[in-house]
TORDRENBA-860240 format. One record per residue (C-alpha): y negated, z negated, x negated. Coordinates in steps of 0.5 Angstrom, whole numbers, padded with zeros to 4 digits, always signed. Layout:
YZX;...
//
This chain:
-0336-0082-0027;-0342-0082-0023;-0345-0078-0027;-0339-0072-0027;-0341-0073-0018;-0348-0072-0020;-0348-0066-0023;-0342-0063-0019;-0347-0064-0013;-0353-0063-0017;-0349-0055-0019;-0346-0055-0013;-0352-0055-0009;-0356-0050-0013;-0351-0044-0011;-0350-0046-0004;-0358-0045-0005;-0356-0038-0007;-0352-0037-0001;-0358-0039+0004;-0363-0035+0000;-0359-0030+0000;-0357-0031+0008;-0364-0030+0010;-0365-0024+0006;-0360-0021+0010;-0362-0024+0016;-0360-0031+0019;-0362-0028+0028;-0358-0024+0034;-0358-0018+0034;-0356-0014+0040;-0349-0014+0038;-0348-0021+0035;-0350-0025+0029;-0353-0021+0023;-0350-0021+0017;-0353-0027+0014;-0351-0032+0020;-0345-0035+0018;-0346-0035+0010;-0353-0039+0012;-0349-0045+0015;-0344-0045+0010;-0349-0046+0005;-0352-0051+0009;-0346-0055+0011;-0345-0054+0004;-0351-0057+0001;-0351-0062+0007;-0345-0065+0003;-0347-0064-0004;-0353-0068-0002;-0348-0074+0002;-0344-0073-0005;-0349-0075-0008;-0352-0080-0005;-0344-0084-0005;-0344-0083-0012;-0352-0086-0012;-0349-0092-0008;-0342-0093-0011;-0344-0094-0018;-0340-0092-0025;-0334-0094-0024;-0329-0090-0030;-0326-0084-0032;-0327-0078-0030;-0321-0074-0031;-0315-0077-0036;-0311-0073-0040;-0305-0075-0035;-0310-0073-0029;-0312-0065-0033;-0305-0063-0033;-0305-0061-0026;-0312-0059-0025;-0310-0054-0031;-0303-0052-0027;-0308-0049-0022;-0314-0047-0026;-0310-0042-0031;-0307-0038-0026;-0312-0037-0021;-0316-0035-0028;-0311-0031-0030;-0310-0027-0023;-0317-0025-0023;-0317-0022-0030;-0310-0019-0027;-0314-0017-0021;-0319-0013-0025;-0313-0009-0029;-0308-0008-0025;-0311-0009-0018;-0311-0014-0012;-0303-0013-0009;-0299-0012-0016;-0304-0019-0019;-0302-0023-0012;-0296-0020-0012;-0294-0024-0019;-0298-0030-0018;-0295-0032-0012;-0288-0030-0015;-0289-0034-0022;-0293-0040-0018;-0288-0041-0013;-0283-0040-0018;-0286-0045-0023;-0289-0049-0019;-0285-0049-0013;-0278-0048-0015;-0278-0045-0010;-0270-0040-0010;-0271-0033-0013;-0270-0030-0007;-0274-0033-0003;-0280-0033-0009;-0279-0024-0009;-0279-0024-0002;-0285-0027-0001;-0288-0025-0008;-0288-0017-0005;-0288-0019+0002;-0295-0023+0003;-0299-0017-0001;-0296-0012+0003;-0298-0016+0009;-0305-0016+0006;-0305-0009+0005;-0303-0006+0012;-0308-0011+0015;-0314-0009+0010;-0312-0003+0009;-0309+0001+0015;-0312-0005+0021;-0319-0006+0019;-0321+0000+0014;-0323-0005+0009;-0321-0002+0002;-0318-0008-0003;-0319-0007-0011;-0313-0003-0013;-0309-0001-0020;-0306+0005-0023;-0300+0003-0018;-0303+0004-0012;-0306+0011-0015;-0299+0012-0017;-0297+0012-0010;-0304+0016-0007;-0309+0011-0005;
//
């Protein structure tokens, strides 16, 4: 176990060292409209890496102590893995509202159990929402599909 704790910081701190370098490419000061594009990323990636290193150290002082994932532990690591995995291949075909709109839909139902009509409801609702906020509120064009260019956009 200790091992899978040393490495997952170990990997873990290298990207958010990625994130910092980058923060600071872009610039981590005050401009005269408010922090630059590099300030928030910057302290994400030293908190992220302030935990890492409390990661590890845990893991130092702790000891090994067992498995790291059981079989019986994997099966719902995989009930989330899958489908994200899937959502972001679906995200490059068909684009971000139709592969959320799925995803919501088939994990609520799946997972959640959730009644049919509250799993369409949802499943078409929250891409739509996010289309009106991204798309039309914020100016922020989101990935799209051929559905989207069906219908114009």
């Amino acid at each position: 176990m200790r091992a899978a704790e040393l490495t997952t910081a170990f990997v873990l701190f290298g990207l958010a060292g990625l994130v910092v370098a980058d923060a600071l490419r872009l610039g981590i000061g005050w401009s005269t409209d408010g922090p630059a594009s590099g300030f928030f990323p910057f302290w994400l990636g030293v908190a992220a890496m302030a935990a890492c290193v409390a990661i590890a150290a845990q893991a130092l002082r702790r000891g090994d102590h067992g498995t790291f994932l059981t079989r019986a532990q994997a099966a719902p690591v995989l009930k989330v893995l899958v489908p994200a995995a899937g959502l972001v291949v679906a995200t490059q075909v068909i684009g971000l509202y139709v592969a959320s709109a799925v995803y919501i839909g088939l994990y609520m139902r799946w997972i959640g159990r959730h009644a049919w009509w509250l799993v369409l409801v949802l499943g078409a609702g929250m891409p739509l929402v996010t289309f009106l906020i991204f798309e039309r509120w914020f100016l922020v064009p989101l990935p799209k599909g051929p559905l989207e260019a069906w219908l114009g956009y």
